[in-house]
ROFIDO-67196 format. One record per atom (N, C-alpha, C): chain; z, y, x. Coordinates in nm, 2 decimals. Layout:
residues N
<r chain="A" z="Z" y="Y" x="X"/>
...
***
This chain:
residues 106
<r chain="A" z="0.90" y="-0.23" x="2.61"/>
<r chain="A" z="0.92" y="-0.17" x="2.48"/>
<r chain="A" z="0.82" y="-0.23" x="2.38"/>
<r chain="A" z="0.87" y="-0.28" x="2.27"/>
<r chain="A" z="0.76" y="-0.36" x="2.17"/>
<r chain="A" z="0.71" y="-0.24" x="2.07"/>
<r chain="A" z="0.60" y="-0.19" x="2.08"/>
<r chain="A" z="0.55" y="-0.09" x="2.01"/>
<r chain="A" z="0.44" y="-0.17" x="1.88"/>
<r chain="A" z="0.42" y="-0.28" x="1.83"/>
<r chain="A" z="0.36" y="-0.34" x="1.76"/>
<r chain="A" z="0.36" y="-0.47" x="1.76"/>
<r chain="A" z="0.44" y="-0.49" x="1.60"/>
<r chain="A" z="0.39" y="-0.64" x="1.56"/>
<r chain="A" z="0.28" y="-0.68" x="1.50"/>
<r chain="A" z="0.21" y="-0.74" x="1.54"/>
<r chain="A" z="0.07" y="-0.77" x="1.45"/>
<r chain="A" z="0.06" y="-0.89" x="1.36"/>
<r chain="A" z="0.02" y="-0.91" x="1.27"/>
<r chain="A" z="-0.02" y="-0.96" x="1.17"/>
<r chain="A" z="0.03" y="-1.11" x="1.15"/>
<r chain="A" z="-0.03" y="-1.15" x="1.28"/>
<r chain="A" z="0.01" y="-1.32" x="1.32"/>
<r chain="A" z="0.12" y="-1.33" x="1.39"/>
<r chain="A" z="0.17" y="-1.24" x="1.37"/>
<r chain="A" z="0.36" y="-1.24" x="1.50"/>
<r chain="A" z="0.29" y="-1.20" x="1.62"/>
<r chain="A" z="0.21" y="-1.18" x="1.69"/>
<r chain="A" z="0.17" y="-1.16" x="1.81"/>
<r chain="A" z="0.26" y="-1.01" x="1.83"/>
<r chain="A" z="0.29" y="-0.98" x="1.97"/>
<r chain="A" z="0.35" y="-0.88" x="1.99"/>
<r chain="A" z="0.26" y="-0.80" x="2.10"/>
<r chain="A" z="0.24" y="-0.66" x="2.09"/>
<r chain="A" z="0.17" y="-0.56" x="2.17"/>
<r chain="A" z="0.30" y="-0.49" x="2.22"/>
<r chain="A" z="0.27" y="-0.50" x="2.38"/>
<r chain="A" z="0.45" y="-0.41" x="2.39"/>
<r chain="A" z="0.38" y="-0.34" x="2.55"/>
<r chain="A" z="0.44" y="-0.26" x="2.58"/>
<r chain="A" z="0.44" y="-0.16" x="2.72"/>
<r chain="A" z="0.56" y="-0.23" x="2.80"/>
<r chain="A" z="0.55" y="-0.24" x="2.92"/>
<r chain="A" z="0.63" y="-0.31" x="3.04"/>
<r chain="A" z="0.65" y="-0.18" x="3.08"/>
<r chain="A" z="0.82" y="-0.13" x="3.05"/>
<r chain="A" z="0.81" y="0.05" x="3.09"/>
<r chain="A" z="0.89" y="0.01" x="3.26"/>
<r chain="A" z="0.93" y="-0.12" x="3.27"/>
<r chain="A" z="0.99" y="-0.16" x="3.44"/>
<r chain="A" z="0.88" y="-0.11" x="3.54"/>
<r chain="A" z="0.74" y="-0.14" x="3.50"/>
<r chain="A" z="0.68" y="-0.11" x="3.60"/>
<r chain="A" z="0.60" y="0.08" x="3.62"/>
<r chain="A" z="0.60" y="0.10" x="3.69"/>
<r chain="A" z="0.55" y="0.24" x="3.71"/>
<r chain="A" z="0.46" y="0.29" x="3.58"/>
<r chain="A" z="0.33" y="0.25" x="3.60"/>
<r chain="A" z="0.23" y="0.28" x="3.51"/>
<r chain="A" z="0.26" y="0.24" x="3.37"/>
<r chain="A" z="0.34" y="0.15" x="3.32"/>
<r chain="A" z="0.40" y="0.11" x="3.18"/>
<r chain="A" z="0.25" y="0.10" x="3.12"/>
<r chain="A" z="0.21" y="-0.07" x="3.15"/>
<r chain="A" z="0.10" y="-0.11" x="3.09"/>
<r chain="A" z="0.13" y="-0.16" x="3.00"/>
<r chain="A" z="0.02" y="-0.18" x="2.91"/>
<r chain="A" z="0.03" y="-0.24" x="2.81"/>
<r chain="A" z="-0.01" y="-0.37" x="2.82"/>
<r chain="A" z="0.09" y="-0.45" x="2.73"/>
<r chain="A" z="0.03" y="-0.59" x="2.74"/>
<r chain="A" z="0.02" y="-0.69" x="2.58"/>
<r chain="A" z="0.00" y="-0.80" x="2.58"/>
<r chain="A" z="-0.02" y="-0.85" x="2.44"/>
<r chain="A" z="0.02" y="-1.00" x="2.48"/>
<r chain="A" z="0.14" y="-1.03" x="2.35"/>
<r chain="A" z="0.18" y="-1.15" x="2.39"/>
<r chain="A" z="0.14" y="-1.22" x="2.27"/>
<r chain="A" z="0.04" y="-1.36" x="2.31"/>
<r chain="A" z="-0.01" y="-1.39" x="2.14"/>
<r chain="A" z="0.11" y="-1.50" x="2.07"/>
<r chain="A" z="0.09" y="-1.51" x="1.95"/>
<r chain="A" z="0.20" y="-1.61" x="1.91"/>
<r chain="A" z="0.16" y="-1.71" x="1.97"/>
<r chain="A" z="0.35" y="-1.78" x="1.99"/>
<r chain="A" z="0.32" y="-1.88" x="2.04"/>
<r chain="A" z="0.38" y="-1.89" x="2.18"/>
<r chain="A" z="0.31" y="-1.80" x="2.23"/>
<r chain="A" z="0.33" y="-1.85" x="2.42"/>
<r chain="A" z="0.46" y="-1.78" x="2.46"/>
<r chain="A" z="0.59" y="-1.80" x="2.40"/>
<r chain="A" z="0.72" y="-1.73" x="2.42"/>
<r chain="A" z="0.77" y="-1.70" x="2.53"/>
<r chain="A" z="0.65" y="-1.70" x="2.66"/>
<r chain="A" z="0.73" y="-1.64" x="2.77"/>
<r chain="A" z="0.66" y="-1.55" x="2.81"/>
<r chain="A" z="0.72" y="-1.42" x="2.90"/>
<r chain="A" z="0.65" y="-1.33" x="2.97"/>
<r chain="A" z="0.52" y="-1.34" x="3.04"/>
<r chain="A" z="0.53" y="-1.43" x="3.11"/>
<r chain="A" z="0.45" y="-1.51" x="3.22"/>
<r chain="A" z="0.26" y="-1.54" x="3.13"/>
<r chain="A" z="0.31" y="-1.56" x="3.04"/>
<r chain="A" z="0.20" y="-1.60" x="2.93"/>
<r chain="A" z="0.10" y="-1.44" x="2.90"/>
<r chain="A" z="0.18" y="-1.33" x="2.92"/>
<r chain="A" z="0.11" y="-1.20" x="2.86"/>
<r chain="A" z="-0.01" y="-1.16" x="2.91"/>
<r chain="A" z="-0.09" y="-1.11" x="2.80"/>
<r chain="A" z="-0.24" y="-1.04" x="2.85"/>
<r chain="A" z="-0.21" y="-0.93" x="2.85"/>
<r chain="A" z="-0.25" y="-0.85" x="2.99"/>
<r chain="A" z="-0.30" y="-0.74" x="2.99"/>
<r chain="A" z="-0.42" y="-0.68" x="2.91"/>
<r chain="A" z="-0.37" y="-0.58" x="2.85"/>
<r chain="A" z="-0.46" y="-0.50" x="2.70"/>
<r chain="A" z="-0.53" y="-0.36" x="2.84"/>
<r chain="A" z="-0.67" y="-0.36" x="2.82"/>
<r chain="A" z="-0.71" y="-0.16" x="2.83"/>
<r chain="A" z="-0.62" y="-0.12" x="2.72"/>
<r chain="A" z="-0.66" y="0.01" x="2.78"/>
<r chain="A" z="-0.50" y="0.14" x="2.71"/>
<r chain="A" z="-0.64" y="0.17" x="2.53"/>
<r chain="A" z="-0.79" y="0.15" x="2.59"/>
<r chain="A" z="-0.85" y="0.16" x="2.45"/>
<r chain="A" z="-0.85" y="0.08" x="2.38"/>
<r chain="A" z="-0.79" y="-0.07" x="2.41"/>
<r chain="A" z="-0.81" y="-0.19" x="2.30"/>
<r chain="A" z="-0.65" y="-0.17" x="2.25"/>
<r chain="A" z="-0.57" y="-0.14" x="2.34"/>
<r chain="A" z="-0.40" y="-0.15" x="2.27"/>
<r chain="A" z="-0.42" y="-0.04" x="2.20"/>
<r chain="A" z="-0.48" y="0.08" x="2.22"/>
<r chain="A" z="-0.46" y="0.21" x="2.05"/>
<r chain="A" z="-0.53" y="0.17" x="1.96"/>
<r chain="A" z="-0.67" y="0.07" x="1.95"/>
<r chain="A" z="-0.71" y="0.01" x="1.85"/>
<r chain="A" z="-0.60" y="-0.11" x="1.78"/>
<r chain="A" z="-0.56" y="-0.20" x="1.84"/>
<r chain="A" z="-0.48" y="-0.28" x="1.82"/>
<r chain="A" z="-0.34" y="-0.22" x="1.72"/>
<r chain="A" z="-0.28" y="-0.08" x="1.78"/>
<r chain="A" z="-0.14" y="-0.04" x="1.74"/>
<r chain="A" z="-0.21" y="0.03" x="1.57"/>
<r chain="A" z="-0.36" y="0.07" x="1.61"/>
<r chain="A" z="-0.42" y="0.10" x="1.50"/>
<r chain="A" z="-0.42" y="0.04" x="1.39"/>
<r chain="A" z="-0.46" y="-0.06" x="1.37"/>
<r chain="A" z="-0.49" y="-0.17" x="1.33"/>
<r chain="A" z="-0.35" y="-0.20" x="1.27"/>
<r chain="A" z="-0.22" y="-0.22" x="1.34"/>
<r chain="A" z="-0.13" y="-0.24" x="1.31"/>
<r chain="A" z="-0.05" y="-0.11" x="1.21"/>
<r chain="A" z="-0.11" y="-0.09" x="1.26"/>
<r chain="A" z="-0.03" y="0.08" x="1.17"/>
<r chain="A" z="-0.11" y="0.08" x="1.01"/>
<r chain="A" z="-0.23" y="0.04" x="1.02"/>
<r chain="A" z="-0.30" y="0.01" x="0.83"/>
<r chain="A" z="-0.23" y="-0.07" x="0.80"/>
<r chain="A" z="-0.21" y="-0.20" x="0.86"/>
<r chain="A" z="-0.18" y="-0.33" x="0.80"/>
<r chain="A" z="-0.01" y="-0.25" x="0.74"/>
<r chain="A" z="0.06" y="-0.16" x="0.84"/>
<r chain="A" z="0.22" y="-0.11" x="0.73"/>
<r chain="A" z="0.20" y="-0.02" x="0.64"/>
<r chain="A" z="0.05" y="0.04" x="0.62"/>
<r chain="A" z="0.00" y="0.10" x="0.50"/>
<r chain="A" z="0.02" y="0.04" x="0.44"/>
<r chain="A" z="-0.09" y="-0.06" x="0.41"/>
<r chain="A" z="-0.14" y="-0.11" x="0.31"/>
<r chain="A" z="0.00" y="-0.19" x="0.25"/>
<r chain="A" z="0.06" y="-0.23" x="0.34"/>
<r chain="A" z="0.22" y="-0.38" x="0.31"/>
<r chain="A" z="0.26" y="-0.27" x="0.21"/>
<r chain="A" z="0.32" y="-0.14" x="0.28"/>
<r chain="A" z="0.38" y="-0.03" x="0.19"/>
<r chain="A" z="0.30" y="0.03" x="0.06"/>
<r chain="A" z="0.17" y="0.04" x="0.04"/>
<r chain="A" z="0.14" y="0.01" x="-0.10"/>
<r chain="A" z="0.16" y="-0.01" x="-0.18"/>
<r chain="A" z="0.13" y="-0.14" x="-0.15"/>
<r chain="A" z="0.14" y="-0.32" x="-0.21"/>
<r chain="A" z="0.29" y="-0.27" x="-0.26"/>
<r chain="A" z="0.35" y="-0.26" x="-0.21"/>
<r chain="A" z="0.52" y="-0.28" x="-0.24"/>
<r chain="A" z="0.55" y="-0.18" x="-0.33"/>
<r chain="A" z="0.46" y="-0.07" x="-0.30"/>
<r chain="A" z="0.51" y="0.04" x="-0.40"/>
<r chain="A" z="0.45" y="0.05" x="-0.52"/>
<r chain="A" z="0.31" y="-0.02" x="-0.56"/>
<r chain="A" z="0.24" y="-0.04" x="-0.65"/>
<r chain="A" z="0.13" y="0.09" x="-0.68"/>
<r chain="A" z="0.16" y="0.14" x="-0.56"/>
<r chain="A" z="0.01" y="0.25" x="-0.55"/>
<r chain="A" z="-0.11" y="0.19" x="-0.54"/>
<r chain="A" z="-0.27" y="0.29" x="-0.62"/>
<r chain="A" z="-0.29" y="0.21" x="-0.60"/>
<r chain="A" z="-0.37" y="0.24" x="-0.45"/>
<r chain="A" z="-0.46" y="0.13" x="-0.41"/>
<r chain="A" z="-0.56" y="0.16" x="-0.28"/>
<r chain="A" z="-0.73" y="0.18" x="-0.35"/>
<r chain="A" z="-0.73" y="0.13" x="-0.43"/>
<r chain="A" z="-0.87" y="0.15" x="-0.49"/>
<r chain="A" z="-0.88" y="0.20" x="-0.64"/>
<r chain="A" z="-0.95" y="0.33" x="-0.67"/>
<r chain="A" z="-0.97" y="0.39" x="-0.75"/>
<r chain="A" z="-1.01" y="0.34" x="-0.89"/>
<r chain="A" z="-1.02" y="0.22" x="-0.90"/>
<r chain="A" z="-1.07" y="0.16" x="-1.06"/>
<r chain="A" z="-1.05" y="0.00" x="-1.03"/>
<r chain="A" z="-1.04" y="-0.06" x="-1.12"/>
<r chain="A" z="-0.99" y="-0.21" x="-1.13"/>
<r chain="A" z="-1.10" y="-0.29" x="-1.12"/>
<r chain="A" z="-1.27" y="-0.22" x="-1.05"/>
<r chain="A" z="-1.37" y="-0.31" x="-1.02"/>
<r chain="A" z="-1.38" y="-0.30" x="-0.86"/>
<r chain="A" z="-1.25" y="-0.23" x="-0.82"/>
<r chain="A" z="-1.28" y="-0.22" x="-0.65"/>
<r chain="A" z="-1.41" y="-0.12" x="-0.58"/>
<r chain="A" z="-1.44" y="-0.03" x="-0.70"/>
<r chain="A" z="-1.52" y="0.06" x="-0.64"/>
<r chain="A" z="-1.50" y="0.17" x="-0.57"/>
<r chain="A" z="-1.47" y="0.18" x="-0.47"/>
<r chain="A" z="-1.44" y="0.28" x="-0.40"/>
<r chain="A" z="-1.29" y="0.32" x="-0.39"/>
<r chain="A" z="-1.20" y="0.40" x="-0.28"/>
<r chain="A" z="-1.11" y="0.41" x="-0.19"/>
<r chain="A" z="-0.98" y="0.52" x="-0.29"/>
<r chain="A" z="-0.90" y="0.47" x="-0.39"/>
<r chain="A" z="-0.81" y="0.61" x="-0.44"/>
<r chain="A" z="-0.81" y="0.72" x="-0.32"/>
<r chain="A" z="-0.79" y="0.83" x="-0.32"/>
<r chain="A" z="-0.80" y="0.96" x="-0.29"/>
<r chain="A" z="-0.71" y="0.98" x="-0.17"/>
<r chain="A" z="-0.60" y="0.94" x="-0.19"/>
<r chain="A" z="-0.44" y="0.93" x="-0.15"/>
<r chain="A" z="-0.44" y="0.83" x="-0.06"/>
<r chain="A" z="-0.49" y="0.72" x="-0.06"/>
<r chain="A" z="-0.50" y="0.64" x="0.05"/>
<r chain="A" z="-0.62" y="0.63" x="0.11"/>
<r chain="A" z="-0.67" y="0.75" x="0.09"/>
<r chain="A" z="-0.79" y="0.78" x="0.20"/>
<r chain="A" z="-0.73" y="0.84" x="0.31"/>
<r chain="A" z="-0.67" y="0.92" x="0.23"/>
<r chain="A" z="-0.58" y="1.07" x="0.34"/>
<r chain="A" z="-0.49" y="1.01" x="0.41"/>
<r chain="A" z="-0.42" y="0.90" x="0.37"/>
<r chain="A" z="-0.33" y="0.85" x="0.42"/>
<r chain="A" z="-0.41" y="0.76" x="0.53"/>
<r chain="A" z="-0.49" y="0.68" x="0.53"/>
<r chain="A" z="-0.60" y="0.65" x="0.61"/>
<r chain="A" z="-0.62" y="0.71" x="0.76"/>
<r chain="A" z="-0.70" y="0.83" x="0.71"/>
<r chain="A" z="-0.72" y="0.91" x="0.78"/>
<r chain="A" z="-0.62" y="0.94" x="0.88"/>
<r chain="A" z="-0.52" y="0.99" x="0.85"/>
<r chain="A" z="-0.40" y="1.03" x="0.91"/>
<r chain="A" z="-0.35" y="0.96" x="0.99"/>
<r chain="A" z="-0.38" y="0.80" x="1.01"/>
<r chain="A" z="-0.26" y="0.71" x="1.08"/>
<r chain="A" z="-0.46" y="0.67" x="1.14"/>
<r chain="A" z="-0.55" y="0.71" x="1.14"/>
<r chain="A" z="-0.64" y="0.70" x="1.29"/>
<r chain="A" z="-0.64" y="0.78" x="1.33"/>
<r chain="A" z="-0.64" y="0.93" x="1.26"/>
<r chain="A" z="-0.62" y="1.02" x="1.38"/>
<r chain="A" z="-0.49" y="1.06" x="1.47"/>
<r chain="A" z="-0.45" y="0.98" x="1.47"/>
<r chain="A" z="-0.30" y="0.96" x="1.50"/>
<r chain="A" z="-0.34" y="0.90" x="1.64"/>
<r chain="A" z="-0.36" y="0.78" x="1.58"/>
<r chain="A" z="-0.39" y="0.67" x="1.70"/>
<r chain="A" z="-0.53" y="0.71" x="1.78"/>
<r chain="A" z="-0.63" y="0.72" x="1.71"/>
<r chain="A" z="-0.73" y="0.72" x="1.77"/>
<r chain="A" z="-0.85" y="0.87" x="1.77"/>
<r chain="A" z="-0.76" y="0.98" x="1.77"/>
<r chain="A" z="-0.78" y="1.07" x="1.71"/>
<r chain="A" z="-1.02" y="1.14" x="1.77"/>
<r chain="A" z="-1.01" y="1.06" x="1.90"/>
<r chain="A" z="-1.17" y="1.14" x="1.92"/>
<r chain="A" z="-1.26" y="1.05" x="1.84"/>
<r chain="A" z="-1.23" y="0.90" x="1.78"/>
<r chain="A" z="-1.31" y="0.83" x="1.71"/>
<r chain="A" z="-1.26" y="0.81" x="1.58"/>
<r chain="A" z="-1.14" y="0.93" x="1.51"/>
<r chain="A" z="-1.14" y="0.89" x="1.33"/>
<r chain="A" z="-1.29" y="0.92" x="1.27"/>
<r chain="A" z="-1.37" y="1.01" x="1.29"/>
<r chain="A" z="-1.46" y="1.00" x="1.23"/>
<r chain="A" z="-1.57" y="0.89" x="1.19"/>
<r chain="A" z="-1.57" y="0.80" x="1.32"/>
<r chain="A" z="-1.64" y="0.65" x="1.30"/>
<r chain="A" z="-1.62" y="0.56" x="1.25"/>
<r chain="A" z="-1.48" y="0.57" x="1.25"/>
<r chain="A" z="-1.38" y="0.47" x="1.23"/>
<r chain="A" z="-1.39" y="0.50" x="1.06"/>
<r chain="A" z="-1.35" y="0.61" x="1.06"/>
<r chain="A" z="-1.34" y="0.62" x="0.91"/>
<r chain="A" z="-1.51" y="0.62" x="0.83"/>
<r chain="A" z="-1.60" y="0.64" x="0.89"/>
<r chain="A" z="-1.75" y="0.65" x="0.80"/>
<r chain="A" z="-1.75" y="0.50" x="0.82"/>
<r chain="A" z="-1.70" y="0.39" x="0.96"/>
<r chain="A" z="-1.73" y="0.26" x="0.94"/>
<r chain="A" z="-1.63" y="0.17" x="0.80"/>
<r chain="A" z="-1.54" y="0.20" x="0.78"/>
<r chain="A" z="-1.47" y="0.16" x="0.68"/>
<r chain="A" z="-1.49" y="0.23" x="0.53"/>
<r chain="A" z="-1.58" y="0.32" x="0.57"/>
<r chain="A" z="-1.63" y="0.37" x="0.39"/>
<r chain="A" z="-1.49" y="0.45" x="0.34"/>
<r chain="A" z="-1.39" y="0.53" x="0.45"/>
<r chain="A" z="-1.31" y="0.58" x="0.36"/>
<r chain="A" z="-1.28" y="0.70" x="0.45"/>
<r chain="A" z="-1.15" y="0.80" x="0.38"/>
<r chain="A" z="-1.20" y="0.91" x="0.44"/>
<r chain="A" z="-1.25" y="1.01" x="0.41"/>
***
């Protein structure tokens, strides 16, 4: 099951055939199974993380909200902080707090 496209086409997907339904990462490019890296279960929720801003931010963009509170890029609009917030604590819910003081938003 393909649970994340990333950025460069690479695909992050779960092998649900096998018992444990690991996670694996297929990078662009290498179009056969055979080719896949096994992901830790903590780099694939950073990874699906990661992937889940990047459909923030695309959905922004498209909507013409903004992401940054003044037109010198100083600091985080309000609304896409929360929104921020909400899609790490989702994913990575015992480290939003890092995550979010490491990105200055939040």
């Amino acid at each position: 099951m393909i649970f994340a496209r990333l950025i460069d086409d690479s695909v992050l997907f779960t092998d649900t055939a096998e018992s444990e339904c690991p996670v694996f990462w297929l990078p662009t490019g290498y179009g056969t199974l055979d080719k896949r890296v096994p992901v830790a279960p903590g780099l694939a929720a950073f990874m699906e993380t990661l992937a889940a801003l990047r459909e923030l931010e695309t959905a922004y963009e498209n909507s013409g909200r903004a992401i940054f509170c003044d037109e010198d890029g100083c600091g985080f609009a309000e609304a896409w902080s929360q929104e921020v917030r909400a899609v790490v604590e989702k994913y990575l819910p015992e480290h939003a707090a890092g995550f979010c003081a490491a990105l200055d938003v939040c």
